[in-house]
C-alpha positions in Angstrom: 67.8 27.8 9.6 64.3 28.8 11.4 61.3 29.5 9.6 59.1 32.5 9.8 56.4 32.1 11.9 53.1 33.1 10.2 51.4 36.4 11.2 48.6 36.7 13.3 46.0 37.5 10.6 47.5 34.3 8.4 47.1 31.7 10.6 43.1 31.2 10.5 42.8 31.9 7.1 46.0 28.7 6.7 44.1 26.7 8.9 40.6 27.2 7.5 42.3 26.1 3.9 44.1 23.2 5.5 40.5 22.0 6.9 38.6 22.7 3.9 36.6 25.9 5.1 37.3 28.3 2.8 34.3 30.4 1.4 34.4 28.2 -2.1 33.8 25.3 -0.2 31.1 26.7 1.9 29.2 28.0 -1.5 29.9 24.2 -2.9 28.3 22.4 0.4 25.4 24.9 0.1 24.9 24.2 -3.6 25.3 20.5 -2.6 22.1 20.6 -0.1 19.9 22.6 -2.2 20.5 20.3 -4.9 19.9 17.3 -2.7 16.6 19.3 -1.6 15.0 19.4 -5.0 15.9 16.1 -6.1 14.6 14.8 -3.4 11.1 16.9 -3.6 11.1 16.1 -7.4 11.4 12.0 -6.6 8.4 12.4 -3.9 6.0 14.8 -6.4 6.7 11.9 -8.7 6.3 8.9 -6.4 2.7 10.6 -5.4 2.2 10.7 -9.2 2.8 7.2 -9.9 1.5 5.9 -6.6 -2.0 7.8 -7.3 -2.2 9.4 -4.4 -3.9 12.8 -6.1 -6.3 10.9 -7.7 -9.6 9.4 -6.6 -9.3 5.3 -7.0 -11.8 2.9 -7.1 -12.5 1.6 -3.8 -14.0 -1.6 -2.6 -15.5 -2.6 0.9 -17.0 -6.4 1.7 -18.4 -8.0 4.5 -19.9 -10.8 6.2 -23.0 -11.2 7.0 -23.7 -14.5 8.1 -23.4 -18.1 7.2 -25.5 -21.5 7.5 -24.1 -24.7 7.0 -26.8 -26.5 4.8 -25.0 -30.0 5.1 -21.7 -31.9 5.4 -21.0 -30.5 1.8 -22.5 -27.0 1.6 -22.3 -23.8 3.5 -24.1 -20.8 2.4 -22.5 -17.6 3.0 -24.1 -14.2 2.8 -22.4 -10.9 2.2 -22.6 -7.8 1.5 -20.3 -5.5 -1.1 -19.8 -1.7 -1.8 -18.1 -0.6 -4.6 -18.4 2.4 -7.2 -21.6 2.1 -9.4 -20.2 0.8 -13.0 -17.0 -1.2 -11.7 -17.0 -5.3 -11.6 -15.1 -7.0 -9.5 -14.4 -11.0 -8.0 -14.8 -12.1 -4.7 -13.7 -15.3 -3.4 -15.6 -16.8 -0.6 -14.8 -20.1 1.6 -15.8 -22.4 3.9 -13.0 -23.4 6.5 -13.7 -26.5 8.9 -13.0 -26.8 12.5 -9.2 -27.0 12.4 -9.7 -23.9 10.2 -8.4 -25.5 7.1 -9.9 -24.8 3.4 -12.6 -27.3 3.0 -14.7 -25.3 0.0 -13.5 -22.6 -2.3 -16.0 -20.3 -5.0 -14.8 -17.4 -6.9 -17.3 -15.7 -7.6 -17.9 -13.0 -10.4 -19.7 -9.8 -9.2 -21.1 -8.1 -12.2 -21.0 -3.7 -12.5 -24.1 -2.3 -11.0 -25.9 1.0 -10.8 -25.9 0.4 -6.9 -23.1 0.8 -4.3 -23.9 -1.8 -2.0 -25.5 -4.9 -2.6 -26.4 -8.2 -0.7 -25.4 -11.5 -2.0 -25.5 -15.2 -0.9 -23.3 -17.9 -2.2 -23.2 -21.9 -1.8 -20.1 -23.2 -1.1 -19.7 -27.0 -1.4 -17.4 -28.3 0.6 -15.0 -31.6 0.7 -16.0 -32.0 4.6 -18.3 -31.2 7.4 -17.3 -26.9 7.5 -18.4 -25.4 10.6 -18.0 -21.5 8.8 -18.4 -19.8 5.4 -16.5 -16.3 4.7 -15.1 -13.9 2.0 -11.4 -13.9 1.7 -10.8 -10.9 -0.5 -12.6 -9.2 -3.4 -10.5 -7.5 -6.2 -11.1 -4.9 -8.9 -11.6 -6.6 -12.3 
């Protein structure tokens, strides 16, 4: 027995069912990557939400401005911070010796002020001879 062959204008439209590219299909994939397109816009509006990107956030900037080693068991270190008038913040600041280890450690408390920047000095007493006095890192309190 031989089976009919399929006509001309049967064939593509047997082969497109058979490899899944019927026009159904082609609405679903569409409807799949729009969907995917929101969802993903949604999650990024939201993560620049959350992350505070839109907003305006405190901001703090510190830096050294010099240091003197007093004696073998103080460094004074100056420094100067910026920060938004009316927001306190902690600094710590330390003294490192000549193999760059920790040898004095201060945190110090740096109180809201009506002025960005300011100027500060700080002794540091130290366990050992330091041969430099810096700040590590300030945070918002």
């Amino acid at each position: 027995m031989t089976s009919p062959l399929p006509s001309a204008d049967a064939a593509p439209d047997a082969l497109a069912a058979r490899y899944g590219r019927t026009p159904r299909a082609a609405r679903r994939t569409r409807l799949v990557i729009v969907l995917a397109a929101i969802a993903f816009a949604v999650v990024f509006a939201l993560w620049l939400w959350w992350a505070g990107l839109l907003g305006t956030s405190a901001q703090l900037e510190v830096k050294d401005t010099g240091h003197q080693v007093v004696d073998d068991s103080t460094v004074t270190v100056d420094w100067q911070f910026s920060v938004e008038p009316g927001t306190p913040a902690r600094c710590a600041v330390q003294a490192l010796n000549s193999a760059f280890a920790i040898v004095g450690w201060v945190v110090v408390d740096v109180p809201a002020s009506d002025a960005r920047t300011r100027d500060f000095t700080q002794d540091v007493r130290t366990t050992e001879r330091a041969v430099t006095g810096l700040i590590y890192r300030c945070w918002l309190t």
